[in-house]
C-alpha positions as CSV (number, residue, x, y, z in Angstrom):
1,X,0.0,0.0,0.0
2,X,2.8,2.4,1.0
3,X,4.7,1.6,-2.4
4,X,1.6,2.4,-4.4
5,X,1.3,6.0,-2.3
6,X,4.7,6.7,-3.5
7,X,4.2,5.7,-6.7
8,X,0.8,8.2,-7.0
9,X,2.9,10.8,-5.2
10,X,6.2,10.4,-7.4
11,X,3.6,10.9,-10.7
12,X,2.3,13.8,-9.2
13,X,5.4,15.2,-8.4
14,X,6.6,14.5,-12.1
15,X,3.8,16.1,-14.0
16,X,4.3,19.1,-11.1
17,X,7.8,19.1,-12.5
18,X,6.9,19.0,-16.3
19,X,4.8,21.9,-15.9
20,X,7.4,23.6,-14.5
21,X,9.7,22.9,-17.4
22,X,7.0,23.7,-19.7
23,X,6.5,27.0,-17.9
24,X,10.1,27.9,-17.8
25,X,10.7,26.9,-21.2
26,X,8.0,29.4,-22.5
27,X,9.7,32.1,-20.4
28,X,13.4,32.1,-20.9
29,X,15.2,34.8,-22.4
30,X,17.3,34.3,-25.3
31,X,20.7,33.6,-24.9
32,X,21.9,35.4,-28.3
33,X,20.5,38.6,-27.9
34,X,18.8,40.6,-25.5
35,X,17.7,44.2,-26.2
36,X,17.0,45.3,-22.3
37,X,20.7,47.0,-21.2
38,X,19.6,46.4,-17.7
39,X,20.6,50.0,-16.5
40,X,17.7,52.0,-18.1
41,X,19.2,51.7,-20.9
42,X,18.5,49.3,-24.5
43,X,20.0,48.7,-27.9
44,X,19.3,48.4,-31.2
45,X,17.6,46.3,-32.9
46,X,14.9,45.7,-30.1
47,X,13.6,42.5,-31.9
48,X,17.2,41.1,-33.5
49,X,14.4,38.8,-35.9
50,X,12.7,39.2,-39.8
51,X,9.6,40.9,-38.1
52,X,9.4,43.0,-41.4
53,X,7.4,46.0,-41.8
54,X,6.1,46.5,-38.1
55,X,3.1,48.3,-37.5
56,X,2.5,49.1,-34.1
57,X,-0.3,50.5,-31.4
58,X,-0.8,50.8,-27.8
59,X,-4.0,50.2,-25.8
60,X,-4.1,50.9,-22.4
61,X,-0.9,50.2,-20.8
62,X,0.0,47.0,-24.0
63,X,1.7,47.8,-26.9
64,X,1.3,45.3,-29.6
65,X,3.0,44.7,-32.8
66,X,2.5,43.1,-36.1
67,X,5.0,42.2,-39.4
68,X,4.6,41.2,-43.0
69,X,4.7,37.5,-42.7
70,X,4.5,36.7,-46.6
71,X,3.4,32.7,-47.0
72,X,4.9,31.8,-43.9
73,X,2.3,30.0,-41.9
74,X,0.6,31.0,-39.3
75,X,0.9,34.6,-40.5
76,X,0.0,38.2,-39.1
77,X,2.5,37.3,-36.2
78,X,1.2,39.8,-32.7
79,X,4.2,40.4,-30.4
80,X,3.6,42.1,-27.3
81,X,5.6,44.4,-24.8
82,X,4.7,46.6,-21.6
83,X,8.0,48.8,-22.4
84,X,8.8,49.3,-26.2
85,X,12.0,47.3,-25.2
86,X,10.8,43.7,-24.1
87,X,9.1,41.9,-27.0
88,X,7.4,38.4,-26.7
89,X,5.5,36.7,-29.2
90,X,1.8,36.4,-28.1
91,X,0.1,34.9,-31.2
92,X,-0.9,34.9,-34.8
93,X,-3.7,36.5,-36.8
94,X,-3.7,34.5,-40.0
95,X,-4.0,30.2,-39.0
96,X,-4.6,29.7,-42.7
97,X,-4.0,31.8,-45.8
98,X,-6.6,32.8,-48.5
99,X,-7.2,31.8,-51.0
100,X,-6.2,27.9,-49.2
101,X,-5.5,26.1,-52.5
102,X,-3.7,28.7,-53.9
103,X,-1.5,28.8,-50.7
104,X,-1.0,25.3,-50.0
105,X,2.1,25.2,-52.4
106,X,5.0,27.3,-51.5
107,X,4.5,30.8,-53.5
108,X,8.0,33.0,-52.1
109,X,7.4,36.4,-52.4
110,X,3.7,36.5,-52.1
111,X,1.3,36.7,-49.1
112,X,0.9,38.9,-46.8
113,X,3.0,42.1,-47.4
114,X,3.0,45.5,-45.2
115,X,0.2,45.0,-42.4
116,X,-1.8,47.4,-40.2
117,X,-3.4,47.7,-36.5
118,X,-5.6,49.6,-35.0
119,X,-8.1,49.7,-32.2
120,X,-11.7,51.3,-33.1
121,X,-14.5,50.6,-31.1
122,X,-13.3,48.0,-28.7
123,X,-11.9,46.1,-31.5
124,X,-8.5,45.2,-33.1
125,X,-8.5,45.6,-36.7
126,X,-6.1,44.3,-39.3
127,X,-6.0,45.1,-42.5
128,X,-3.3,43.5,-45.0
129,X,-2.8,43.2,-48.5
130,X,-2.1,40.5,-50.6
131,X,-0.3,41.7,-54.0
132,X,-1.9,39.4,-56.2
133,X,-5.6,39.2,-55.0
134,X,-5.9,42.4,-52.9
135,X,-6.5,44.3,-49.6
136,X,-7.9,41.9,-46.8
137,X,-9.0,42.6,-43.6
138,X,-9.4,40.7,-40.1
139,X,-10.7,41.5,-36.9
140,X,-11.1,40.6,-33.3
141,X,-12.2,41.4,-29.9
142,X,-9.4,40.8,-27.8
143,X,-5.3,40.4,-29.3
144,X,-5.5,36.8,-28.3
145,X,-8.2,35.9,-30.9
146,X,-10.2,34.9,-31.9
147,X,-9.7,36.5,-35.3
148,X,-12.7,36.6,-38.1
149,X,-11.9,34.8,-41.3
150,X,-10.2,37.7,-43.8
151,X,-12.4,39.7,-45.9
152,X,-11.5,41.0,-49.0
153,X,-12.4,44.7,-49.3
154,X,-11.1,45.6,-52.7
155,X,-9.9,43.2,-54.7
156,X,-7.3,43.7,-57.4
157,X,-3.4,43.3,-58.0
158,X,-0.3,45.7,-57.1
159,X,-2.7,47.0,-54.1
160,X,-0.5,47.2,-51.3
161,X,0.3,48.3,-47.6
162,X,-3.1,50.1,-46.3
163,X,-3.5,51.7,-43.3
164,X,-7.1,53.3,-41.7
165,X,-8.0,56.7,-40.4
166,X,-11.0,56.8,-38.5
167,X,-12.1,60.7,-39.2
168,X,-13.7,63.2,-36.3
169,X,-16.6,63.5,-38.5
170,X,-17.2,59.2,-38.9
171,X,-16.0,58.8,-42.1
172,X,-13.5,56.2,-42.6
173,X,-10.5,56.4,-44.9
174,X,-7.7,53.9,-46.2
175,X,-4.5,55.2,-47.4
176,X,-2.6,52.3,-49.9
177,X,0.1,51.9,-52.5
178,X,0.9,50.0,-55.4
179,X,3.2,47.4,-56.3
180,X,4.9,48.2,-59.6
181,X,5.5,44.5,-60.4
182,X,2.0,43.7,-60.2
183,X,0.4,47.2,-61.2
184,X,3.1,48.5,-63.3
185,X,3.5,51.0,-61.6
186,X,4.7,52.9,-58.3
187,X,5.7,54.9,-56.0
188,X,1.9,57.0,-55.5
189,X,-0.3,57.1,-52.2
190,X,-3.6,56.9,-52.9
191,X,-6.8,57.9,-50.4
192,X,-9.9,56.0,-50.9
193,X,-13.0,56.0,-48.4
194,X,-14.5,53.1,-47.2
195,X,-18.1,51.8,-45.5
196,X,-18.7,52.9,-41.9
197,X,-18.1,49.0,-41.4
198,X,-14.4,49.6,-42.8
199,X,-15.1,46.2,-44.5
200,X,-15.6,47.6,-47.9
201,X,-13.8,50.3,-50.5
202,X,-16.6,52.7,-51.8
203,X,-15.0,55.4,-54.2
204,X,-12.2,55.8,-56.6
205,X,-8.5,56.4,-55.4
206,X,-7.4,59.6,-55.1
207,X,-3.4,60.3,-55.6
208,X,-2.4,62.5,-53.0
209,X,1.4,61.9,-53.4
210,X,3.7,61.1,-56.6
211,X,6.8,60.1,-55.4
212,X,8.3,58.8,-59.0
213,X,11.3,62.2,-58.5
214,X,11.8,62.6,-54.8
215,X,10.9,59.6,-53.7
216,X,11.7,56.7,-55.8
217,X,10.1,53.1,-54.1
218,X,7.5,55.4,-51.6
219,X,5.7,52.2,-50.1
220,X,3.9,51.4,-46.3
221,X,2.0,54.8,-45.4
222,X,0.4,55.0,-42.1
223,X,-2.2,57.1,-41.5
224,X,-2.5,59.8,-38.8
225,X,-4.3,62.9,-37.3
226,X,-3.3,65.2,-34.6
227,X,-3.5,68.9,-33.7
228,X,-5.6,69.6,-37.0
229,X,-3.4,67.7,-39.4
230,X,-3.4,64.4,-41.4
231,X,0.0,62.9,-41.6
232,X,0.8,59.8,-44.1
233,X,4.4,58.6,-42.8
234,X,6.2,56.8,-45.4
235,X,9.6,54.9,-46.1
236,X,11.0,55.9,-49.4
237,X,14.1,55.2,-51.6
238,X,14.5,51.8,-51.0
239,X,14.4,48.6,-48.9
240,X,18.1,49.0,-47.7
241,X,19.2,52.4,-48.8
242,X,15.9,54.4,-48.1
243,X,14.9,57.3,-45.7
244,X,11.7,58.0,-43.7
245,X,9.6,60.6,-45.2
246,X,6.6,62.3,-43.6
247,X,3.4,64.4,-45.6
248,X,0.9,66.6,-43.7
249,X,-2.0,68.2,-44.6
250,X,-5.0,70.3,-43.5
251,X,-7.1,68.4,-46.1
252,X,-7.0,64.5,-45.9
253,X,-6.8,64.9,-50.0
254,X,-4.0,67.0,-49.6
255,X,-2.3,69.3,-50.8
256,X,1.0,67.3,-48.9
257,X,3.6,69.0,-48.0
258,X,6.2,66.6,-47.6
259,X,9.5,66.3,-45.2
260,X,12.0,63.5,-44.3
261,X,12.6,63.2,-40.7
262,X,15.2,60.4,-40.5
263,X,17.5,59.0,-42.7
264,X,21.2,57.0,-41.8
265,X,23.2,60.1,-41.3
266,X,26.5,58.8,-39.7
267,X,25.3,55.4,-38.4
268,X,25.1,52.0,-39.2
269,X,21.7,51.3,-39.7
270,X,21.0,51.2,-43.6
271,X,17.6,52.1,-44.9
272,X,15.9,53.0,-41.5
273,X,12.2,53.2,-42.0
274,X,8.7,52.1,-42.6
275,X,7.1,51.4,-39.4
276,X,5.0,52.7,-36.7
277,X,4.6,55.9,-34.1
278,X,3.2,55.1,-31.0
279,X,3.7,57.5,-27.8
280,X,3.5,56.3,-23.7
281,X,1.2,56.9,-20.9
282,X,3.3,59.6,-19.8
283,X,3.3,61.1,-23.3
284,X,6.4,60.6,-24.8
285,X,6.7,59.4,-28.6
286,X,8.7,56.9,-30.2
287,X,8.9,55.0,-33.4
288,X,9.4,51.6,-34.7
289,X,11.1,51.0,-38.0
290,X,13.2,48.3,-39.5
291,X,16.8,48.0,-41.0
292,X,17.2,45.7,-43.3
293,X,20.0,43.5,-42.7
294,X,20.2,40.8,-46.1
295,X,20.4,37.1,-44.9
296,X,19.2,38.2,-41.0
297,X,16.3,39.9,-42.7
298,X,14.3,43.3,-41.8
299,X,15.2,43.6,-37.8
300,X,13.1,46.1,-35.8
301,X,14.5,49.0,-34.4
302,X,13.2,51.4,-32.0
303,X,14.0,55.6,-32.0
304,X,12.8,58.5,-30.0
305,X,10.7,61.0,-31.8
306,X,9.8,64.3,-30.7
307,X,7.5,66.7,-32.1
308,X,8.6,70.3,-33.6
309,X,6.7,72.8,-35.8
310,X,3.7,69.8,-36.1
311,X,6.4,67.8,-37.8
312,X,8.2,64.9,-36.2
313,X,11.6,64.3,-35.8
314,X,12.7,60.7,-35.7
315,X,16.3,59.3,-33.7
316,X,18.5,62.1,-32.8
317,X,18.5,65.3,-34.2
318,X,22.2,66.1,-34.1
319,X,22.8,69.1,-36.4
320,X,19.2,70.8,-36.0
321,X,17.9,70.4,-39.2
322,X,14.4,68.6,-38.5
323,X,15.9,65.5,-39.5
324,X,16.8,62.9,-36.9
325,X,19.3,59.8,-37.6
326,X,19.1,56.2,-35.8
327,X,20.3,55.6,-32.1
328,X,22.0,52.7,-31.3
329,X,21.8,52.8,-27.4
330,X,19.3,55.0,-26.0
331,X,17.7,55.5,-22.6
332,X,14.3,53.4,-22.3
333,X,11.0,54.7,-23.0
334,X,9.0,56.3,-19.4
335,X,6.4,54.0,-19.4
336,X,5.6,55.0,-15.4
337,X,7.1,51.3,-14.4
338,X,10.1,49.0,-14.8
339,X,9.0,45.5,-15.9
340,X,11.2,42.6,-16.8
341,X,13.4,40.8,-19.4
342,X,12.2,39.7,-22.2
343,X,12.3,38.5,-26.1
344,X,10.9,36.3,-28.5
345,X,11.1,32.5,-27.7
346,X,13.9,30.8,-29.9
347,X,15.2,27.5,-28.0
348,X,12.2,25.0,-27.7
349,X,11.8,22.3,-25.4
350,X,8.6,20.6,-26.8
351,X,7.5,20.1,-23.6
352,X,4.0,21.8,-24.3
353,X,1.0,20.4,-26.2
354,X,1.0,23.2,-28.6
355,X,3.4,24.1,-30.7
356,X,5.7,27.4,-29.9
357,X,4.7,30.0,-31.5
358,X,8.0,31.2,-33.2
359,X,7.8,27.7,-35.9
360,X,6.2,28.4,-39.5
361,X,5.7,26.6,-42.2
362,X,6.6,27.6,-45.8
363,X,2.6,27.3,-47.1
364,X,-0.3,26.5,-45.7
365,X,0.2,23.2,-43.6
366,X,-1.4,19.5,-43.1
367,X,-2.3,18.7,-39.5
368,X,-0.5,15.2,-39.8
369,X,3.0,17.0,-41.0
370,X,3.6,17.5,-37.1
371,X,2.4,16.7,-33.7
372,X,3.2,18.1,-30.5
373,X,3.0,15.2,-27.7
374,X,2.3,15.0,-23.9
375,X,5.6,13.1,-23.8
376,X,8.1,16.2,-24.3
377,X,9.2,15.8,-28.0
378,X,7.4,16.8,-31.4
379,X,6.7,14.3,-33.6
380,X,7.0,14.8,-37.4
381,X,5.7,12.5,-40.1
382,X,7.0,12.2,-43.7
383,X,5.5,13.8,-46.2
384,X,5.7,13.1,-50.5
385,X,7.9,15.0,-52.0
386,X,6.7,16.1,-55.4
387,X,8.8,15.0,-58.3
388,X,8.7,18.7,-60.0
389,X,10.2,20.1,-57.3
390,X,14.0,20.4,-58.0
391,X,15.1,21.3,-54.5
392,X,14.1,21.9,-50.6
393,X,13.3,25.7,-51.4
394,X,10.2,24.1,-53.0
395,X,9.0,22.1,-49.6
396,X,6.3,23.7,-47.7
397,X,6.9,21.1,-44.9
398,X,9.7,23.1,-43.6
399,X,9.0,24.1,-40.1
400,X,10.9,26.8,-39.5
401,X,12.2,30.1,-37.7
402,X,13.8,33.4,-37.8
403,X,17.2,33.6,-37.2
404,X,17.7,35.5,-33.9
405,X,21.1,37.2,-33.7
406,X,24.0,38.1,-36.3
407,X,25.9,34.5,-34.2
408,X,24.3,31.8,-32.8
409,X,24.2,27.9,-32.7
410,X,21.3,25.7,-33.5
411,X,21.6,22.0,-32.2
412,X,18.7,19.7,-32.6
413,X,18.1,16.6,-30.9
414,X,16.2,14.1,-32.8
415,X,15.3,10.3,-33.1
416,X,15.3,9.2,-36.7
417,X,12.6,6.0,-36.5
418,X,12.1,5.8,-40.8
419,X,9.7,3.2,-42.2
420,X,10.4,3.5,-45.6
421,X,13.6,3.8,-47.6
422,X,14.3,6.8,-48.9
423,X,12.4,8.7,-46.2
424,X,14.9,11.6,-45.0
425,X,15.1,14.3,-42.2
426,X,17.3,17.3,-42.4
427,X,17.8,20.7,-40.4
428,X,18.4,23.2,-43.3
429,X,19.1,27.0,-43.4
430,X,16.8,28.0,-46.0
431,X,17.3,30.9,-48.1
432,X,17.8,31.6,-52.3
433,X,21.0,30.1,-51.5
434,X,20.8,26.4,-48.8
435,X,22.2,24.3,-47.3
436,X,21.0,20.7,-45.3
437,X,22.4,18.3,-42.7
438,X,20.5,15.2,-43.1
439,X,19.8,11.4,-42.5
440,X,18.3,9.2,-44.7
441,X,17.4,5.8,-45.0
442,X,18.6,3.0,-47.6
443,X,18.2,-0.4,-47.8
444,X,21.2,-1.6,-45.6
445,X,20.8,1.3,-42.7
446,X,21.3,4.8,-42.1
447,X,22.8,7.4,-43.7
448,X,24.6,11.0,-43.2
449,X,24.2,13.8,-46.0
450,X,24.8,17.0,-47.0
451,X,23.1,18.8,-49.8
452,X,23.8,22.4,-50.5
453,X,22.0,24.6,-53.6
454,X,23.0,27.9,-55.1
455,X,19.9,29.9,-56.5
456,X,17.4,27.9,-55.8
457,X,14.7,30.5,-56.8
458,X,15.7,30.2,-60.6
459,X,15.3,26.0,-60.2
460,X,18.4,24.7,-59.7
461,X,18.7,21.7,-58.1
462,X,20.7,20.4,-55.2
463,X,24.4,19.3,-54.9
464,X,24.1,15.9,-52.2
465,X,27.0,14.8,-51.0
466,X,26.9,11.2,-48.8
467,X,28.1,10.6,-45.9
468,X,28.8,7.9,-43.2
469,X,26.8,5.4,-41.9
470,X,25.3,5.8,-38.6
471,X,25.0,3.3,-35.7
472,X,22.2,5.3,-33.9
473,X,18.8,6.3,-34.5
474,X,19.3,9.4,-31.8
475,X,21.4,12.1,-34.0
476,X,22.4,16.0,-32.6
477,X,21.9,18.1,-35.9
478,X,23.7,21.4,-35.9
479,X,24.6,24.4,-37.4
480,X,27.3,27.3,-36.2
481,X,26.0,31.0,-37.8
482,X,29.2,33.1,-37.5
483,X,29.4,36.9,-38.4
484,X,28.4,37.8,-42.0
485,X,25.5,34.8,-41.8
486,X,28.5,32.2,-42.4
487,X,27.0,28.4,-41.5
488,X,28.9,25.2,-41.1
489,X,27.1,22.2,-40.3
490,X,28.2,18.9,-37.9
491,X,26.3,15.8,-36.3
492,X,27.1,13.8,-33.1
493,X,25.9,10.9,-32.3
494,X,26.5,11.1,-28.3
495,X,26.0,15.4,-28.2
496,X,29.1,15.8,-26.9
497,X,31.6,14.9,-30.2
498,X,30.4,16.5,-33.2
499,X,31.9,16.3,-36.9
500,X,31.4,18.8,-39.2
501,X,30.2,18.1,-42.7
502,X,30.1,19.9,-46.0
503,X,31.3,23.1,-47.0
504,X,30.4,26.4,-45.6
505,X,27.4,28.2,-46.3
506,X,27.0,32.1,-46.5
507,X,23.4,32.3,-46.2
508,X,21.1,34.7,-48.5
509,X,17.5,35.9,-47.8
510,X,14.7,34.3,-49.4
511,X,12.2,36.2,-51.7
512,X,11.6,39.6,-49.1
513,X,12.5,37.4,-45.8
514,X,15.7,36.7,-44.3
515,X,17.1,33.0,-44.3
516,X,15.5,30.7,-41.9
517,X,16.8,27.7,-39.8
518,X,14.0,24.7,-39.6
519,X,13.3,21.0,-40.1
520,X,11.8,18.5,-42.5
521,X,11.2,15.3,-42.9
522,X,10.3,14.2,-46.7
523,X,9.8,10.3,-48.5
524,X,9.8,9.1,-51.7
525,X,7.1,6.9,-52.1
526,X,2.8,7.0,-52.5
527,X,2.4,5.0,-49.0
528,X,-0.9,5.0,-46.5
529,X,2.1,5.6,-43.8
530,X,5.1,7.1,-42.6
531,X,8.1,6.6,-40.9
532,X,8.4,9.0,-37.7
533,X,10.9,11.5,-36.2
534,X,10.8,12.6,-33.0
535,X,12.1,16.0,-32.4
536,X,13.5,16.2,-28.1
537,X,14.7,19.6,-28.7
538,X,15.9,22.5,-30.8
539,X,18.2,24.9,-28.8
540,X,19.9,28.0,-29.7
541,X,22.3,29.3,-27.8
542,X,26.0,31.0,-28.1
């Protein structure tokens, strides 16, 4: 009787314990970058991730976030901070992307491009466009969900990056641009009103900007109004080499006069713009942007902004002249509190029984491509790979994530259990150019391999090189990212002696995203089955 007390107690004790774990797991702070100086002081970038074309809002005493997300899956991603500084990722808008056929096959480049958020009426509202079928929008009642199925409130191609201006007088407006490789042409802000609703477009655009001489590649306005003025705020002159411009005018049609308030000046920080101004409880302003940093992707910064003449001034003014350049270590925002640490989950456990939220997949998914377990390990299943496709940049069973610092390691512990031959699992840095560390099976066991490709978005296909045999079915996958986005792969089969494989790879962004490090598992033949893999853990760390 006493042994089967201590038995009930010890089970107790352990799922006590596994909660924990779970818990812990969920809350620890990266251990490649860390924005939070912890002296009242943080540094640039405050999200060190592709969160691409941030839009941002506070309500109440939250601030939330949202980023392009392309056809990465779920989409609309919603980070969350008390501070400006410490970002966690709290959920995603989009489970599914419309229209679902269309986006069940990998489509780079497409999607979901520049988002926006607002608050109106107790409820969050997203709108998002989608270059080749239009502007969508989704709401919801609370950030956490859950969110209405998109509707399409214009359709058409080359619409892009809206944002909505509720008006004093109820009117509701929706400032856009267009996509010159869809429209054929670009560089204009348009105005066009919508329904009371906000669910539908009902007039013609108007142009109130032509940025074709000044400001070449004038994309993402977000709309404002304060002190009498409408303000459209606007990244121009490029991804990478652009500067932030602002309009204003009395009359939401314009006349614009127009202004840039921050470019790079003296710094580092290529191309800063295109993102979101948001001010405190106590009243101070800031803004959001991002840099663009190639394979790393579009990183999120965060700048002071201050108001002169009714014209902002982004970053640090330094010379006078209206126009502010980026900061790389600034004192934190006065938010009337200190809270703690904090950052977007990278290492994962598996120890909950729904998957983290920093994994996508590369289209929309199938339920059976993964499973999270009670047991503490993700279980992933095998999944056809389609003859036509030439190499892994085609595979929209890659679960996968953002790269989260300039150096880091990724490690993965796994337990290959195929059923089929030619079944294979590999962790892969995905990007135009790739690379892979995988194992696959053959008829007498086992096998090590490396495959790398070079510009894989113009269809070329794979190098593989094989490798070893391997004696275990329990395999640490790996992969080193050194400075300038250099990768080099190695395996162990104990996780404490690992090999490296293959040649280096300096990683390159994929179509509009930075490269991305994530798992698949693919087979060869039509079967009513699949072999498993069981994934213990994926850790990233120094």
């Amino acid at each position: 009787m006493k042994l089967s007390i201590h038995k009930i107690e010890m089970k107790k004790l352990l799922i006590i314990l596994l909660s924990i774990c779970s818990y812990a797991s969920a809350q620890t702070v990266s251990k490649v970058w860390v924005a939070d100086n912890g002296n009242n002081t943080y540094k640039n970038p405050v999200v060190n991730a592709d969160y691409s074309d941030p839009d941002a809002i506070r309500v109440g005493d939250d601030f939330y976030m949202i980023s392009s997300s392309f056809t990465h899956i779920p989409g609309l991603p919603i980070l969350h901070s008390k501070d400006l500084v410490n970002w966690t990722l709290i959920g995603h808008a989009l489970k599914r992307q419309p229209p679902f056929e269309y986006f069940s096959t990998v489509q780079h480049g497409g999607g979901v491009w520049a988002p926006s958020i607002r608050y109106h009426n107790n409820e969050f509202y997203i709108y998002y466009p989608d270059p080749d079928f239009g502007i969508y929008l989704t709401k919801a009642k609370k950030i956490n969900g859950p969110w209405s199925e998109p509707v399409l409130i214009e359709a058409g191609k080359g619409l892009i990056d809206p944002c909505p201006l509720w008006d004093d007088d109820g009117k509701v407006y929706l400032v856009h641009a267009y996509a010159g490789s869809r429209a054929g042409i670009k560089s204009l802000i348009v105005v066009k009103e919508l329904n009371k609703e906000g669910t539908k477009v009902i007039s013609d655009p108007v142009m109130v900007f032509d940025g074709r001489v000044t400001d070449p590649t004038l994309e993402g306005p977000k709309f404002y109004k304060r002190n009498g003025y409408y303000y459209i705020f606007a990244p121009a002159g490029g991804v990478s080499t652009g500067w932030q411009l602002v309009l204003r005018s009395k009359n939401i049609y314009g006349p614009y006069e127009r202004k840039v308030v921050m470019d790079r000046g003296l710094t580092p920080v290529n191309g800063p713009h295109q993102g979101a101004w948001v001010n405190t409880q106590t009243g101070e302003d800031w803004f959001l942007h991002f840099q663009d940093k190639d394979a790393y992707g579009r990183v999120v910064h965060l700048q002071p902004m201050k108001w002169v003449n009714d014209w902002p001034v982004i970053g640090v003014d330094k010379d006078g002249d209206g126009k502010g350049e980026p900061v790389l270590v600034y004192k934190k925002p006065n938010v009337g509190k200190s809270y703690r640490v904090a950052t977007v989950a990278d290492t994962d456990e598996f120890n909950s029984t729904s998957m983290s939220l920093q994994w996508q997949w590369q289209a929309n998914p199938q339920q059976y491509w993964a499973m999270p377990t009670a047991s503490g390990f993700l279980r992933m299943f095998s999944v056809l790979k389609a003859d036509s496709m030439p190499s892994a940049w085609y595979y929209p069973n890659i679960l996968a994530q953002k790269t989260p610092a300039d150096e880091f390691t990724a490690t993965a512990k796994i337990s290959f259990q195929p059923k089929w031959e030619g079944e294979r699992f590999g962790l892969i840095v995905l990007g135009v150019d790739f690379a892979y560390i995988s194992v696959v099976k053959k008829q007498d066991g086992n096998y090590l391999s490396f495959a790398s490709c070079r510009d894989a978005d113009k269809k070329t296909k794979e190098t593989v090189q094989d490798g070893e045999k391997l004696n275990s079915k329990d395999i640490y996958f790996r992969v080193k990212v050194s400075s300038g986005a250099v990768c080099e792969f190695s395996y162990s089969e104990d996780g404490n002696s690992f090999k490296t494989v293959g040649e280096k790879l300096t990683a390159k962004p994929g179509r509009w995203v930075g490269a991305k490090v994530g798992l698949f598992f693919t087979r060869q033949n039509k079967t009513n089955d699949s072999g498993v893999t069981d994934v213990d853990w994926f850790r990233i760390e120094k």
